[in-house]
C-alpha positions in Angstrom: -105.7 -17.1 65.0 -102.4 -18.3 66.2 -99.6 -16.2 68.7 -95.9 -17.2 68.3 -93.2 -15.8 70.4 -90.1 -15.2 68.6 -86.8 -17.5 69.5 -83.6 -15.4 70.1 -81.6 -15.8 66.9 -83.9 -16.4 64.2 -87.5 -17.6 63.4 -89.2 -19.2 60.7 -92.8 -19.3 60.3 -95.0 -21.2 57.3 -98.6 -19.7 57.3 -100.7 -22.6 55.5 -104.1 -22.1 56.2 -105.9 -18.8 53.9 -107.9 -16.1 56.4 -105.7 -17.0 59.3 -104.4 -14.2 61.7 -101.0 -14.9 62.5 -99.3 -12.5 65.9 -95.4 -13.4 66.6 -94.6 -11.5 69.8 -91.0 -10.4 71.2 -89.0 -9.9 67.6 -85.8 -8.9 68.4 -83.7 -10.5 65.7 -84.8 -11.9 62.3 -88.1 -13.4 61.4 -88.9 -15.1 58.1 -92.8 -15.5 57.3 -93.0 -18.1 54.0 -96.6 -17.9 52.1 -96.7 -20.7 50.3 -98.1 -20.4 46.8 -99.6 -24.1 46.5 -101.9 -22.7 49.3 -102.5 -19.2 48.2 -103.7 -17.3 45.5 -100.8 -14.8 44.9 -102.1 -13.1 42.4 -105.3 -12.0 43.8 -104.8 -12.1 47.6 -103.9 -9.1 49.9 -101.8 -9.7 53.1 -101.8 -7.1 55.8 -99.3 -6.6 58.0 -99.2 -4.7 61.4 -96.0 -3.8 63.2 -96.4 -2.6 66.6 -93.2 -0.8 68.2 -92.5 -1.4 71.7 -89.8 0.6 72.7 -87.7 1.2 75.6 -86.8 2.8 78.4 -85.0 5.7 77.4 -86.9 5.9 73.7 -90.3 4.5 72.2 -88.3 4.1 68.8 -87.4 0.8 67.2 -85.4 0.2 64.1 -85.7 -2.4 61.9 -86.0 -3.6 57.8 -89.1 -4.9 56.2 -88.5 -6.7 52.8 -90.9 -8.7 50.7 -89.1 -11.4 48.1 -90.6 -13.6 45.7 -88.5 -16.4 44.8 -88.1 -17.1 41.0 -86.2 -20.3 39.6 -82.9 -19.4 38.6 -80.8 -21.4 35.9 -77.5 -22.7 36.8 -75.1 -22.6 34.1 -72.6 -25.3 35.5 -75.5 -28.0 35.6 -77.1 -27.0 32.4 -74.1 -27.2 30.3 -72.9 -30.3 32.0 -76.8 -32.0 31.2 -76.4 -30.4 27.6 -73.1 -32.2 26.9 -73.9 -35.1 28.3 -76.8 -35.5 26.6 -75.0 -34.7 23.1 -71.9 -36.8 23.5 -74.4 -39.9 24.5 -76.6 -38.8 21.4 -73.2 -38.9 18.7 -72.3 -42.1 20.5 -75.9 -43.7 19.7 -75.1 -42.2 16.0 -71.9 -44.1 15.6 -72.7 -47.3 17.5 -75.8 -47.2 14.7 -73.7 -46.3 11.8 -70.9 -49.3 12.2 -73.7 -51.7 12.8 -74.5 -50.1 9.3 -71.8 -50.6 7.9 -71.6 -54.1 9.1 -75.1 -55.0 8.1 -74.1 -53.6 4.3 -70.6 -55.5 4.3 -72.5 -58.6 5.1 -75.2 -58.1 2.6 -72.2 -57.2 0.1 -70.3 -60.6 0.6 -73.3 -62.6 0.2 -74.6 -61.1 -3.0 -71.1 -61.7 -4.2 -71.3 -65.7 -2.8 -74.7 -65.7 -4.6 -73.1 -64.6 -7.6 -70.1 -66.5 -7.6 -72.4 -69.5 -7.4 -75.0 -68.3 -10.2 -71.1 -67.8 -11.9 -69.8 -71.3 -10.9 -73.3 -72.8 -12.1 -73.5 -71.7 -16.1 -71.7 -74.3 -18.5 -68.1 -74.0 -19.5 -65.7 -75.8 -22.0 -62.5 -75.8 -23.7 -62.4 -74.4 -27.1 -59.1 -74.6 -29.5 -58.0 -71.2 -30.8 -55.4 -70.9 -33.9 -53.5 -67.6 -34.1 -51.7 -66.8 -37.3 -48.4 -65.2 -37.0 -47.6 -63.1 -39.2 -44.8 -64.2 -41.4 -41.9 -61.8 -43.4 -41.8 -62.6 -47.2 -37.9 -62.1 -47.3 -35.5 -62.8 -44.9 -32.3 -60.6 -45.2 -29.3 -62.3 -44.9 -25.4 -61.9 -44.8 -25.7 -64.0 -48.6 -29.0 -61.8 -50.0 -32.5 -63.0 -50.0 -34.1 -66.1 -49.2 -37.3 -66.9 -50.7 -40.4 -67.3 -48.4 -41.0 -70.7 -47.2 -43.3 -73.0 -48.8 -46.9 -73.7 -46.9 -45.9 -77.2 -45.3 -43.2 -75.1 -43.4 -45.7 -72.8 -42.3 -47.7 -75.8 -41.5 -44.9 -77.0 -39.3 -43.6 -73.8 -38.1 -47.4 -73.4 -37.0 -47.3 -76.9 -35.0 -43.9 -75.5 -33.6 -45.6 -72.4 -31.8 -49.1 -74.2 -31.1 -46.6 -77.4 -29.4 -44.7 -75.1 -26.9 -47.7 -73.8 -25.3 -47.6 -75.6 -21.7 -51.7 -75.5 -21.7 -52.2 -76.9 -25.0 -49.6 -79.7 -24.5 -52.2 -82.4 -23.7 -53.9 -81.8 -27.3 -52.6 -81.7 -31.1 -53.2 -79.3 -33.6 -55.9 -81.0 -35.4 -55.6 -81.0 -39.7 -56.1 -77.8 -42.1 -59.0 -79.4 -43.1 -60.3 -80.1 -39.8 -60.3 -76.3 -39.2 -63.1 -73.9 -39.4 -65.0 -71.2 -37.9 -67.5 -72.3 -35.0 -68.9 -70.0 -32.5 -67.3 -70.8 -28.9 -70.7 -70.1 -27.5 -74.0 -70.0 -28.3 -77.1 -69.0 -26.2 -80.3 -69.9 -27.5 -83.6 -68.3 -27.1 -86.6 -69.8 -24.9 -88.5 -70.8 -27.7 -85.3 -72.4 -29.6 -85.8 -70.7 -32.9 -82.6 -68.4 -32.1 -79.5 -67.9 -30.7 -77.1 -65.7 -29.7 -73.9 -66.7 -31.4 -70.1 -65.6 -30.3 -67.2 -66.0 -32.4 -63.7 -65.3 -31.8 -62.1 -63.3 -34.8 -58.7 -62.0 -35.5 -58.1 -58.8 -36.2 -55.6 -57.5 -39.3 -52.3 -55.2 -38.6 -49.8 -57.4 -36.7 -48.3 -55.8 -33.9 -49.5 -52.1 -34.6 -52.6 -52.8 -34.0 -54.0 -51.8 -30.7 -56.2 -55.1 -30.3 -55.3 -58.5 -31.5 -58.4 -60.7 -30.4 -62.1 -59.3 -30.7 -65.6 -61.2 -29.7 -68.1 -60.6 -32.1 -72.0 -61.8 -30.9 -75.3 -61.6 -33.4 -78.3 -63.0 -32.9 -78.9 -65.8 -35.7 -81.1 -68.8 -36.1 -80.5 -71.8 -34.7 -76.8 -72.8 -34.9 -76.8 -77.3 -35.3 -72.8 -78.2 -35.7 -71.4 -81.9 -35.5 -69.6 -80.9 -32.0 -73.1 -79.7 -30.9 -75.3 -82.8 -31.7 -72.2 -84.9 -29.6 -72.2 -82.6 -26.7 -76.1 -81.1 -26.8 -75.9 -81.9 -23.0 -73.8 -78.8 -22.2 -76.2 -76.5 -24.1 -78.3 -74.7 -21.6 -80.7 -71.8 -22.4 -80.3 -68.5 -21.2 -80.4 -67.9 -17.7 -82.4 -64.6 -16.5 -80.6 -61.7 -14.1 -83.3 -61.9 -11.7 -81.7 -66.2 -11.1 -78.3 -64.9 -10.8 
């Protein structure tokens, strides 16, 4: 049991232990009795209270409001709104920072794929081949005195070294002789066990200049291909590479 007296403005009282009789003497102003509910069961306990009147001189009445309030947690809007938006722009940042160090990761995977294949590129065999395009030549020429018979087939010969001699990247070879001339793949791929290959000729295609394409690459698979430019330079035949090497 425990007796309090009142102060003169206000009073606040904590009851903490349970069965405890609590008396607060000379309330004149307000008095604030906290349960708390880490201590007490709530739900199930009963609390009496007793409020004894003392009166006055003139009258034995007192006035006076009894209230009972249970606190509840209450949301602030301001702080939740500020939390949720804070917690979202960090969260889109985290997205971003992650999707350029994405895209980073990707470009950099991107330009060595491309080194790797510019080097599986820069690694298969090369050479220079000699091409002869045929011009197509009119059969009459008009002129201001009538018509002039075609020319003969040295002139064609020589008018053929005259175009083939004015190409700047074929100045540092001669047209070889007509009989010198044939049809020879200008690359061959053989086969792993050397029985085949794959054969690629460069063929010219008929209708001058209406026709849409010129040049054409034909490839067929054929046996082995042995030429006199391919027993001297057998070194810079190599077999097939696979895609999984490039």
């Amino acid at each position: 049991m425990g007796e309090i007296n009142a102060g003169e403005l206000n009073t606040y009282i904590t009851v903490s232990p349970q069965n405890s009789v609590l008396v607060v003497r000379d309330v004149r102003f307000r008095l604030v009795i906290t349960l708390p509910r880490d201590q007490h069961d709530l739900r199930s306990s009963r609390f009496y209270i007793i409020v004894r009147s003392r009166g006055g001189n003139a009258e034995n009445n007192t006035f006076g409001n009894l209230y009972f309030r249970q606190d509840q947690p209450h949301i602030d809007l301001f702080v939740f709104f500020s939390v949720f938006f804070s917690c979202f722009f960090l969260f889109l940042a985290i997205c971003v920072m992650l999707w350029k160090m994405k895209q980073t990761f990707d470009a950099r995977r991107s330009r060595q794929m491309r080194e790797r294949e510019m080097e599986c590129m820069a690694s298969r065999p090369f050479a220079r081949i000699l091409v002869l395009v045929e011009h197509e030549e009119q059969a009459y020429f008009s002129l201001s005195s009538g018509l002039v018979r075609p020319r003969s087939r040295l002139g064609r010969q020589q008018n053929r070294n005259q175009y083939y001699n004015n190409n700047d990247i074929n100045a540092m070879s001669m047209l070889p002789a007509p009989r010198e001339l044939g049809v020879l793949p200008i690359a061959i791929e053989p086969t792993d066990d050397g029985m085949a290959a794959v054969g690629t000729v460069l063929f010219q295609l008929p209708g001058g200049a209406t026709a849409p394409s010129h040049l054409c690459l034909g490839s067929a698979l054929t046996t082995r291909i042995i030429t006199p430019a391919m027993n001297q330079k057998s070194t810079t035949l190599r077999r097939r590479t696979s895609a999984s090497s490039c």
